[in-house]
N, CA, C and O atoms as a GROMACS GRO file, in nm:
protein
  408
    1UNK      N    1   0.559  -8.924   7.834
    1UNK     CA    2   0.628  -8.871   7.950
    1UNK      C    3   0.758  -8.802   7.910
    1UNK      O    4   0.794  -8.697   7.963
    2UNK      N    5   0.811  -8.849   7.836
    2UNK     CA    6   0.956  -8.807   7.758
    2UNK      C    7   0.928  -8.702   7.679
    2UNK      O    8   1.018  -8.617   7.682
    3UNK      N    9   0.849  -8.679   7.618
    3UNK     CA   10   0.803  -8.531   7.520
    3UNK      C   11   0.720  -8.443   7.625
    3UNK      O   12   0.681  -8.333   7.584
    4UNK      N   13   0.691  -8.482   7.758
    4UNK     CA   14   0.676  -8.359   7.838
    4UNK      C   15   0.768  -8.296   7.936
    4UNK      O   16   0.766  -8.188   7.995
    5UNK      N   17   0.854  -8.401   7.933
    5UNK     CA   18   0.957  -8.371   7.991
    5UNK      C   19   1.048  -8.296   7.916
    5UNK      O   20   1.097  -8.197   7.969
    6UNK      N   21   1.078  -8.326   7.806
    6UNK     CA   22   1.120  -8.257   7.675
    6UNK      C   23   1.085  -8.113   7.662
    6UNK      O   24   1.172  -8.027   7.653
    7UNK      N   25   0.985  -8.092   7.661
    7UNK     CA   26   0.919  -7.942   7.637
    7UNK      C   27   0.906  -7.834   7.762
    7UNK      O   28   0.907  -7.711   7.752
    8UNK      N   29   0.891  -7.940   7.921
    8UNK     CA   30   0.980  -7.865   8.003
    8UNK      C   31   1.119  -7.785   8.023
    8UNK      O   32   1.144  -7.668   8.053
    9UNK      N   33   1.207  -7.913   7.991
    9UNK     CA   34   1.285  -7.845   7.971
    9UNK      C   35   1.334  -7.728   7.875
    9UNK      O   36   1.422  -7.645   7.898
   10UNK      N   37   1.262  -7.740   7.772
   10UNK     CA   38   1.290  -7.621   7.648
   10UNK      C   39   1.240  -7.501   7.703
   10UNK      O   40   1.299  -7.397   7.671
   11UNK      N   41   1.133  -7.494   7.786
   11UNK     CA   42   1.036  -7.387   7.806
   11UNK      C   43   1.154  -7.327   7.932
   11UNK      O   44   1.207  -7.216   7.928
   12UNK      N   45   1.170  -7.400   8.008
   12UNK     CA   46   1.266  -7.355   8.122
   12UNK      C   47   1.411  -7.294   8.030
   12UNK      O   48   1.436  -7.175   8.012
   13UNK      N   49   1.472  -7.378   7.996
   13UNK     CA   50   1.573  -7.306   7.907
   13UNK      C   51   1.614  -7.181   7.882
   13UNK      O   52   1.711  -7.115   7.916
   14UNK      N   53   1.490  -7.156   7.793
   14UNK     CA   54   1.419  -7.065   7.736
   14UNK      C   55   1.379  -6.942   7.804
   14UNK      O   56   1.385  -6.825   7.765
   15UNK      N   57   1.348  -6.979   7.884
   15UNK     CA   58   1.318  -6.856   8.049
   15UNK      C   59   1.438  -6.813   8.062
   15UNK      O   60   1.470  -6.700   8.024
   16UNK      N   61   1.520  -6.897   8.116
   16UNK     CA   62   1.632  -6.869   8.205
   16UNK      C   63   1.763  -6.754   8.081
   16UNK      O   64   1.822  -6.651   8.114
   17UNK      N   65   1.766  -6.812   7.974
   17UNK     CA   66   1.826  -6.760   7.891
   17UNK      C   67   1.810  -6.630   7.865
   17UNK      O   68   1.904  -6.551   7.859
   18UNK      N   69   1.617  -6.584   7.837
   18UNK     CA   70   1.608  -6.440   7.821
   18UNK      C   71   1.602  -6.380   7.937
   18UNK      O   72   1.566  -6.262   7.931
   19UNK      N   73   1.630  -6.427   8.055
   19UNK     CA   74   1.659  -6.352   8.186
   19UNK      C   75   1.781  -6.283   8.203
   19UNK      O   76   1.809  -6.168   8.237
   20UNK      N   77   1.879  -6.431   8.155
   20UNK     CA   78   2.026  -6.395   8.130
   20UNK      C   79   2.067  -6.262   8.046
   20UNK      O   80   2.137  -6.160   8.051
   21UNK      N   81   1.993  -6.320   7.981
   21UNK     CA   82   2.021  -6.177   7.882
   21UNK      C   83   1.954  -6.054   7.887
   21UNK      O   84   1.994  -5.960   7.819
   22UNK      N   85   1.850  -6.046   7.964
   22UNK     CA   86   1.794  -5.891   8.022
   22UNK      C   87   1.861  -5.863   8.107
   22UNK      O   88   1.894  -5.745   8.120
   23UNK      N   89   1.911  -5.970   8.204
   23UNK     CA   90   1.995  -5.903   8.341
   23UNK      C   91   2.111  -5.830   8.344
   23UNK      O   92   2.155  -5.737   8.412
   24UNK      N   93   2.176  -5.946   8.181
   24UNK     CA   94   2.339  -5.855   8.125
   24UNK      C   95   2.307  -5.754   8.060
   24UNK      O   96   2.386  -5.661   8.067
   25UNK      N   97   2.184  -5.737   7.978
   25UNK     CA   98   2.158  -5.591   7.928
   25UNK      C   99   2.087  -5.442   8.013
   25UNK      O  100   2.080  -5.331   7.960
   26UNK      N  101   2.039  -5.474   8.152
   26UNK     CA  102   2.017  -5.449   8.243
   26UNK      C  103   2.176  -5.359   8.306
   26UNK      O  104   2.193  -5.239   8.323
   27UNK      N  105   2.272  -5.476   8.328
   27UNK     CA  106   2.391  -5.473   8.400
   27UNK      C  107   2.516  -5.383   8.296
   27UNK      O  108   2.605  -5.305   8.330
   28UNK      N  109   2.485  -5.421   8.197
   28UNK     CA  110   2.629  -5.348   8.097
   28UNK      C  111   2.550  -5.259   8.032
   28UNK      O  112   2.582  -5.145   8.065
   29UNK      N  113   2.427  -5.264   7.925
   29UNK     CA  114   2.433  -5.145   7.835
   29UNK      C  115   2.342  -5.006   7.866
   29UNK      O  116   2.331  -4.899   7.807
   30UNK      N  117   2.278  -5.066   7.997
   30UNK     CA  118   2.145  -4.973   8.015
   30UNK      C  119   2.280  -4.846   8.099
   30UNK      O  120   2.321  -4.763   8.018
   31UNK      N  121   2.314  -4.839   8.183
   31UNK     CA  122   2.440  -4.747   8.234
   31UNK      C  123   2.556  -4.673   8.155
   31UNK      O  124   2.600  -4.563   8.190
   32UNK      N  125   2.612  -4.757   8.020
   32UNK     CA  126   2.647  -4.683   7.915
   32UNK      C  127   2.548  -4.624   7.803
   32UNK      O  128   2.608  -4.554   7.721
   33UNK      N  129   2.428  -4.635   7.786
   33UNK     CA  130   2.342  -4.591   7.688
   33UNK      C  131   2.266  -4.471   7.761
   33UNK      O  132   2.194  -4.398   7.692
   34UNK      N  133   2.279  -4.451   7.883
   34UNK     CA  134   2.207  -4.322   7.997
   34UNK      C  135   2.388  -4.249   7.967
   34UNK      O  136   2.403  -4.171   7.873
   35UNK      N  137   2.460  -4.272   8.021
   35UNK     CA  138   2.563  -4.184   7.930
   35UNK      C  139   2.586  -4.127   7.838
   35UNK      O  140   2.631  -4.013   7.832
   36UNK      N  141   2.556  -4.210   7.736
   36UNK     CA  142   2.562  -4.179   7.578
   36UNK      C  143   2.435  -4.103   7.570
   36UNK      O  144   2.427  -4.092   7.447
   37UNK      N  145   2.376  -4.070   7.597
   37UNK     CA  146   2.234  -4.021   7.562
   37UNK      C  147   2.270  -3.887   7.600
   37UNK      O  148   2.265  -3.796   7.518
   38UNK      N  149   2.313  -3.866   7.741
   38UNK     CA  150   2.387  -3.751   7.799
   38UNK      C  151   2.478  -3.670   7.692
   38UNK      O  152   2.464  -3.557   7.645
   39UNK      N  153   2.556  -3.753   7.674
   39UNK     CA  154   2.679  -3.696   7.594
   39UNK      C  155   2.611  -3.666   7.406
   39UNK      O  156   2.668  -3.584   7.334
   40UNK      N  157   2.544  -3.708   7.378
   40UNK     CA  158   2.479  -3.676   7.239
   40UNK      C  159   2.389  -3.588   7.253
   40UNK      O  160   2.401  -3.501   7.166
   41UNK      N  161   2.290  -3.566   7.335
   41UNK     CA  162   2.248  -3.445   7.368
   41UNK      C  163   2.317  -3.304   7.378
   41UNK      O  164   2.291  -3.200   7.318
   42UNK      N  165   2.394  -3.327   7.454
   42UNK     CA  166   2.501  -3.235   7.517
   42UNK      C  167   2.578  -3.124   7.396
   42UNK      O  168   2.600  -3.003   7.389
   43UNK      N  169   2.609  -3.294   7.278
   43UNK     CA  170   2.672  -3.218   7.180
   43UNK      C  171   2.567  -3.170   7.081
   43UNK      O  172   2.607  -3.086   7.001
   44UNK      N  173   2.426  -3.211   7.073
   44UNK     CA  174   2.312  -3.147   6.953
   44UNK      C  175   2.302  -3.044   6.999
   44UNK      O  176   2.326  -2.955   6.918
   45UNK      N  177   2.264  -2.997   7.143
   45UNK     CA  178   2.260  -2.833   7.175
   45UNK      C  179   2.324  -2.715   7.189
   45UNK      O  180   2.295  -2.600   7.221
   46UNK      N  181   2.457  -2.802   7.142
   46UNK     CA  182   2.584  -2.664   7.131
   46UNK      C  183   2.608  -2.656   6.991
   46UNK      O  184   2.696  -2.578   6.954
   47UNK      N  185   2.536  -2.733   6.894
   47UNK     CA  186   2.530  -2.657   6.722
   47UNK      C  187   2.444  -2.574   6.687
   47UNK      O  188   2.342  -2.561   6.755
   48UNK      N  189   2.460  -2.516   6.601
   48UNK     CA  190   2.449  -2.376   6.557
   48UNK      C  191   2.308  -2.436   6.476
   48UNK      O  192   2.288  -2.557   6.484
   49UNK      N  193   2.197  -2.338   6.386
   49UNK     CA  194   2.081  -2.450   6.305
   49UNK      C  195   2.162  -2.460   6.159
   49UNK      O  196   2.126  -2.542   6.076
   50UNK      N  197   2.282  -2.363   6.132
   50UNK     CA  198   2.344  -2.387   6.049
   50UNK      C  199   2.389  -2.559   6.014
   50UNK      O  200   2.388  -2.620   5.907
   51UNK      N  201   2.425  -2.598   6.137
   51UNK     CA  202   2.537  -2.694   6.178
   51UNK      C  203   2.415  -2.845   6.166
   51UNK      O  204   2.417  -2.944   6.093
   52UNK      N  205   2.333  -2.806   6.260
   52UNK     CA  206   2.237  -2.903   6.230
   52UNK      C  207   2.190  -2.925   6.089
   52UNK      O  208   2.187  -3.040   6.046
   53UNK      N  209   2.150  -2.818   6.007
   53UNK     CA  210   2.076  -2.850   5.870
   53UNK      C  211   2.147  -2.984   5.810
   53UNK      O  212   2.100  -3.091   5.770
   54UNK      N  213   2.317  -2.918   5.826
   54UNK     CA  214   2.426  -2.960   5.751
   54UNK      C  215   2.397  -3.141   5.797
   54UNK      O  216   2.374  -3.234   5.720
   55UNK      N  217   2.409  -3.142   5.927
   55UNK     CA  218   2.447  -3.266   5.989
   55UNK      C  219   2.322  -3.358   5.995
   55UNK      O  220   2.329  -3.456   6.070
   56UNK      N  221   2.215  -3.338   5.929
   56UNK     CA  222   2.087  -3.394   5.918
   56UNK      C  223   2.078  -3.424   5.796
   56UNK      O  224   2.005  -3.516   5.759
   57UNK      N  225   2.172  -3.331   5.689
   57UNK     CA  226   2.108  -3.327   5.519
   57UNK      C  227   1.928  -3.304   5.502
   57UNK      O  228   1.853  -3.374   5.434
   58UNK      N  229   1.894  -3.196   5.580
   58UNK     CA  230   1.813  -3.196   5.562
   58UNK      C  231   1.710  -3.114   5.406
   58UNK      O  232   1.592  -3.118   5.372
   59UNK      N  233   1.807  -3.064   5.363
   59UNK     CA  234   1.816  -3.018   5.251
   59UNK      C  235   1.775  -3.081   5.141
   59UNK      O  236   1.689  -3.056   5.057
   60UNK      N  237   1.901  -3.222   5.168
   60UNK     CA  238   1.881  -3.351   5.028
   60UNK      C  239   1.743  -3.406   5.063
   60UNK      O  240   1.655  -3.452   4.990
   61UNK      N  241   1.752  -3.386   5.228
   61UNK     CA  242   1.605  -3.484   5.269
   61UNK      C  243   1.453  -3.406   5.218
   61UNK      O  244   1.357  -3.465   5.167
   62UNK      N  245   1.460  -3.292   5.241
   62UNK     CA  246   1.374  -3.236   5.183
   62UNK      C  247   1.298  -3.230   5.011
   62UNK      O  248   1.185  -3.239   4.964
   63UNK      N  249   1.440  -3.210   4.960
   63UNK     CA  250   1.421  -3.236   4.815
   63UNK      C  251   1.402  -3.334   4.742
   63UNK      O  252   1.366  -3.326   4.624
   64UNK      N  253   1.432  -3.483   4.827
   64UNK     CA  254   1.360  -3.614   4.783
   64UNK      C  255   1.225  -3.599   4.833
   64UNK      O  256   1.137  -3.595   4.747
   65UNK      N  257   1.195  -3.592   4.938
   65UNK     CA  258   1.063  -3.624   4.975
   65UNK      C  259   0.940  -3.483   4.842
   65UNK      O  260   0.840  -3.513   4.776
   66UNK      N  261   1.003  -3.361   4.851
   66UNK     CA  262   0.919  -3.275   4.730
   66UNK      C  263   0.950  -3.393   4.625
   66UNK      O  264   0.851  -3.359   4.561
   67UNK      N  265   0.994  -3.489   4.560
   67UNK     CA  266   1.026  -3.521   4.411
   67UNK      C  267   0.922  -3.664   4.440
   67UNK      O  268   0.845  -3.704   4.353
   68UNK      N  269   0.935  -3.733   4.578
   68UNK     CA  270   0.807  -3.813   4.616
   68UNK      C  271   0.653  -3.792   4.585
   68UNK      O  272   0.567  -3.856   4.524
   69UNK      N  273   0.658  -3.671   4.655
   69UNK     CA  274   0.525  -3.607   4.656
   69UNK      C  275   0.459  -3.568   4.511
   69UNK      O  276   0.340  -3.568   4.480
   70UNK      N  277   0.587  -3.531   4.422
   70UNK     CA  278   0.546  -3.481   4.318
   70UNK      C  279   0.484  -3.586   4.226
   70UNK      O  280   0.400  -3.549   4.144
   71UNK      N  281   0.516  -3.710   4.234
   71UNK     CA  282   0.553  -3.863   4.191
   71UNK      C  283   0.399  -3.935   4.233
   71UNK      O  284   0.336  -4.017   4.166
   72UNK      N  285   0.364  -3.877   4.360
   72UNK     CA  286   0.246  -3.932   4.439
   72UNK      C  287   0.109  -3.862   4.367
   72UNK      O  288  -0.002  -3.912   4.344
   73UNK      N  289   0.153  -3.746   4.344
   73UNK     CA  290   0.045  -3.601   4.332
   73UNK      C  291   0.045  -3.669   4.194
   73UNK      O  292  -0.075  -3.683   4.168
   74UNK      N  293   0.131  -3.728   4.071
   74UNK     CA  294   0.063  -3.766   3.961
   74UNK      C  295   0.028  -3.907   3.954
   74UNK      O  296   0.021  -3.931   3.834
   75UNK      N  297   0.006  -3.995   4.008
   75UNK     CA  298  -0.032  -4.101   4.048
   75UNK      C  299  -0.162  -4.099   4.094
   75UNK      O  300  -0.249  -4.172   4.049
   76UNK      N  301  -0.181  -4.006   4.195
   76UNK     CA  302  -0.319  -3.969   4.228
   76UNK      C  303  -0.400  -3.929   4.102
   76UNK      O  304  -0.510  -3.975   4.071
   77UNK      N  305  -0.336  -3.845   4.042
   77UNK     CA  306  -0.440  -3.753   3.915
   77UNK      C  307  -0.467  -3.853   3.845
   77UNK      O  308  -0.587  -3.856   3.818
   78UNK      N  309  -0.398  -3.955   3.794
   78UNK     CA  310  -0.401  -4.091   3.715
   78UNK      C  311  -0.485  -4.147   3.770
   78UNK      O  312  -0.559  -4.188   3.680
   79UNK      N  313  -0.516  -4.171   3.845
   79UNK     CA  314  -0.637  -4.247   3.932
   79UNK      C  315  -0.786  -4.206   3.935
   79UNK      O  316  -0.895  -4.261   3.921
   80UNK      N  317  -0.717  -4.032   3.970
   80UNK     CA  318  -0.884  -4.003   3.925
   80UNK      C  319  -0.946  -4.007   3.829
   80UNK      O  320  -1.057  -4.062   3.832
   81UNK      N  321  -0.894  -3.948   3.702
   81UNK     CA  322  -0.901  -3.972   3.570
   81UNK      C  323  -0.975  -4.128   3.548
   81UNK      O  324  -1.079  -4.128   3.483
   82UNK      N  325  -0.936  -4.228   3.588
   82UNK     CA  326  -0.943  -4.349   3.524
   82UNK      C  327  -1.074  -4.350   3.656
   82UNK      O  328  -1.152  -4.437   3.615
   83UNK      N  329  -1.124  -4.300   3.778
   83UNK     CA  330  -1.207  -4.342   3.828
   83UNK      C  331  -1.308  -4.246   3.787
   83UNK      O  332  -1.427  -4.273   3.802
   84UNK      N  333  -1.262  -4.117   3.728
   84UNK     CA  334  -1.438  -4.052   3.669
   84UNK      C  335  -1.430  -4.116   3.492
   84UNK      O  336  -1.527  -4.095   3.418
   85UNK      N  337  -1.324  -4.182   3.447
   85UNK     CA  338  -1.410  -4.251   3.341
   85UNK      C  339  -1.445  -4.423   3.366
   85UNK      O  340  -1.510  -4.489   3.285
   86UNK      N  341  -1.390  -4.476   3.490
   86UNK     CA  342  -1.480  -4.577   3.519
   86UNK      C  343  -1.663  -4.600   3.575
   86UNK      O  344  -1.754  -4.679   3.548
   87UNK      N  345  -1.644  -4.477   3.668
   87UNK     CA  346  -1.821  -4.391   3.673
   87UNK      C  347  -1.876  -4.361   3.536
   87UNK      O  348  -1.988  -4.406   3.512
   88UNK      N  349  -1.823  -4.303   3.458
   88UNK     CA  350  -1.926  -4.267   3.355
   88UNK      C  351  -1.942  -4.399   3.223
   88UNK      O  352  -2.028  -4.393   3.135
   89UNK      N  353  -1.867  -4.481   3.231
   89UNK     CA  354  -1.874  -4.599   3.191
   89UNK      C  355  -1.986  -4.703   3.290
   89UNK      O  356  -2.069  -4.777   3.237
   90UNK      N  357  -1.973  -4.696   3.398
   90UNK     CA  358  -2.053  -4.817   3.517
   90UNK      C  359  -2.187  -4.740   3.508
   90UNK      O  360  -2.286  -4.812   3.516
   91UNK      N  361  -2.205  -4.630   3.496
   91UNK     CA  362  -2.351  -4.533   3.434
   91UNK      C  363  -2.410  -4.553   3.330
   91UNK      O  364  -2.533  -4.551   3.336
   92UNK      N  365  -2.325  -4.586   3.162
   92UNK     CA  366  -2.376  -4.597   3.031
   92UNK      C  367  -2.345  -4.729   3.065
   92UNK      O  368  -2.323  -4.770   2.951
   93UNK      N  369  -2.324  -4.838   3.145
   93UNK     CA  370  -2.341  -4.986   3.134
   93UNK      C  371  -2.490  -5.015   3.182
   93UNK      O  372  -2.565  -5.089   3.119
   94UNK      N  373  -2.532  -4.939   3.319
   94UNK     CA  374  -2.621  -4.932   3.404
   94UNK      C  375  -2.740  -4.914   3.265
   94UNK      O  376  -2.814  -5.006   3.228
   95UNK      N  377  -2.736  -4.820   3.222
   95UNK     CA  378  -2.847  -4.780   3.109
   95UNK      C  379  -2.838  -4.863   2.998
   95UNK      O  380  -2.917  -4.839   2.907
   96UNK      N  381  -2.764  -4.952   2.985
   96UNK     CA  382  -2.773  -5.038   2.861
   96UNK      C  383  -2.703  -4.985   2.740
   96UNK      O  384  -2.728  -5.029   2.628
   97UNK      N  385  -2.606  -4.878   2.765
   97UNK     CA  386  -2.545  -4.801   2.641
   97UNK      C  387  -2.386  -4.795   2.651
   97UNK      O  388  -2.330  -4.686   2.664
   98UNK      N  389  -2.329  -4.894   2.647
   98UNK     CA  390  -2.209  -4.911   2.618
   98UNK      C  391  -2.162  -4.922   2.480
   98UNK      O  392  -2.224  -5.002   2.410
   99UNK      N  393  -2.032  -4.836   2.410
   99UNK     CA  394  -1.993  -4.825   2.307
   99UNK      C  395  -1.841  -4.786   2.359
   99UNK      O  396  -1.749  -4.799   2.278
  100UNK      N  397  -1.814  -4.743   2.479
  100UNK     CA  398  -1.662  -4.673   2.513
  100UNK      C  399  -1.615  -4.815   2.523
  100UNK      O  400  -1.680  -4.917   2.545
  101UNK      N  401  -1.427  -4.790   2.489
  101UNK     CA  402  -1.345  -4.882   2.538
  101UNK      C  403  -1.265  -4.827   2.632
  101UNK      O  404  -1.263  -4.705   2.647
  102UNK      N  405  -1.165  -4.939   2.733
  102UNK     CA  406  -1.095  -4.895   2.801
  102UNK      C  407  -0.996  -4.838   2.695
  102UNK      O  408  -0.895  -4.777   2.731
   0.00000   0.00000   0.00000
């Protein structure tokens, strides 16, 4: 009776608390964050694409992600390599003629 009473109360608690706290985030941040949204907008559409590139780094961002890709693109080739000589190995195993090593 005491451990259901117990777990009532936690469960109620528990309710009431994340209510509390949707209602204050409801009440304080949802009315300043519809502002702020306003006002950051406001200021992305009066820069120039000069201004944006700058303020994005999209430049640096660009040139990591090419040095990713480049990184990915030989990783891949490494893979294939090792999967058309794992086929032609799983082929001369198939036939009984193994002599290659890894």
């Amino acid at each position: 009776m005491v451990k259901l009473a117990n777990e009532l109360f936690n469960t109620i608690r528990d309710r009431t608390s994340k209510n509390i706290l949707l209602k204050s985030y409801n009440f304080f941040l949802v009315p300043m964050q519809t502002d702020l949204w306003t006002e950051i907008q406001g200021s992305i559409t009066s820069l120039s694409d000069e201004q944006l590139l700058e303020l994005f780094e999209v430049t640096a961002t660009k040139g990591k992600l090419e040095k990713d890709k480049n990184f990915i693109e030989e990783v891949l080739a490494k893979f294939g390599e090792k999967e058309t000589a794992f086929m032609e190995l799983t082929s001369a195993f198939s036939k009984g003629s193994v002599n290659a090593e890894f």
